[in-house]
C-alpha positions in Angstrom: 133.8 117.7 150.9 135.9 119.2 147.7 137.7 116.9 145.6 141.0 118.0 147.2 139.7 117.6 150.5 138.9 114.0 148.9 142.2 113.3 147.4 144.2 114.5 150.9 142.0 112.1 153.2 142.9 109.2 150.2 146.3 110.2 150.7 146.5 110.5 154.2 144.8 106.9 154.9 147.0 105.0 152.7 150.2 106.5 153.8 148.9 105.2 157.5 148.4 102.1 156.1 152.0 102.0 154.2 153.5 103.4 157.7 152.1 99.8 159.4 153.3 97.8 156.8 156.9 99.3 157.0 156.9 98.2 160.6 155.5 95.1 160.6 152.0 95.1 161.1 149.7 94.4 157.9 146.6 96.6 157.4 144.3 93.8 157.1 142.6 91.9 159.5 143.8 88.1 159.5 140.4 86.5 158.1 136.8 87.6 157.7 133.6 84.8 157.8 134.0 83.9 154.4 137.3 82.3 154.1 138.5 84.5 151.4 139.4 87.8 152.7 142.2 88.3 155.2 146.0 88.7 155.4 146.4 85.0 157.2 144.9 83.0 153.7 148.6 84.2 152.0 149.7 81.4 154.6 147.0 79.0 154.2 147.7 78.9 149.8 151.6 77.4 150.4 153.0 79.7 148.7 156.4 81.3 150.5 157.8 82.9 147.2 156.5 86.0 148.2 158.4 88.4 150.6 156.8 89.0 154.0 157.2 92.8 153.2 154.9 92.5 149.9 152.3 90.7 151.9 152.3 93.1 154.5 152.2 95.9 152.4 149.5 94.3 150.2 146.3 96.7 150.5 143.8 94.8 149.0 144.0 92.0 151.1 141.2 89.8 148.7 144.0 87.5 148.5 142.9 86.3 145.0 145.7 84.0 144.4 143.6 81.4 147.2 140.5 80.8 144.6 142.3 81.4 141.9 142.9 78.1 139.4 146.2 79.3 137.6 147.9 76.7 135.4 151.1 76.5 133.4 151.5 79.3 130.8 148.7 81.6 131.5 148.8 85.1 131.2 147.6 87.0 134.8 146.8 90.9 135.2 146.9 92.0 138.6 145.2 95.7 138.4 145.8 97.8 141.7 148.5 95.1 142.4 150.2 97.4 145.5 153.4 96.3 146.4 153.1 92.7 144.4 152.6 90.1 146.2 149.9 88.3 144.6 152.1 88.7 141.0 155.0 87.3 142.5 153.2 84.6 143.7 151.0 84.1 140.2 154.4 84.2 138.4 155.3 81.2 140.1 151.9 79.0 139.3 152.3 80.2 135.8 155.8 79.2 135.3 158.1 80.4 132.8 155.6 80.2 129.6 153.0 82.2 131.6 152.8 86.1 132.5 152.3 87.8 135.6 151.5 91.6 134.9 150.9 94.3 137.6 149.9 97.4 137.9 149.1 100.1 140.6 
């Protein structure tokens, strides 16, 4: 395969995945074995600060924000942080005297 070739089936499978998320339907599955992957933990951490479109849209789907032990006035980085989800949500646990940085 050529880079190009490469980069076009890159392309290709995340435009499919930013298709399903425009109508509706998230591109991860809803939990794996281990408790910590899966679209249905964003549910499970009691967050609802996030919008249903960022969640959906989220690609990563590691949902880091369920282990993660964020206090008051931390600074978070979020690299590869898609449509933002998981910094809205951080934003929120680190309050006004944190920082919640993305970045795609």
């Amino acid at each position: 395969m050529t880079v190009e070739q490469v980069r076009e089936t890159v392309r290709e499978k995340y435009a499919a995945a930013a298709v399903a998320a425009a109508t509706g339907a998230g591109c991860c599955s809803p939990a794996d074995e281990t408790g910590v992957f899966g679209s249905s933990l964003y549910a499970q951490t009691g967050e609802s600060g996030a919008p249903d479109s960022a969640v959906n849209a989220s690609l990563g789907c590691g949902v880091p924000i369920a282990v993660a032990d964020l206090h008051e006035g931390e600074v978070v980085l979020d690299l590869g942080s898609g449509a933002g989800a998981d910094v809205l949500i951080s934003a929120r646990r680190v309050g006004p005297t944190g920082r919640a940085i993305g970045s795609t």
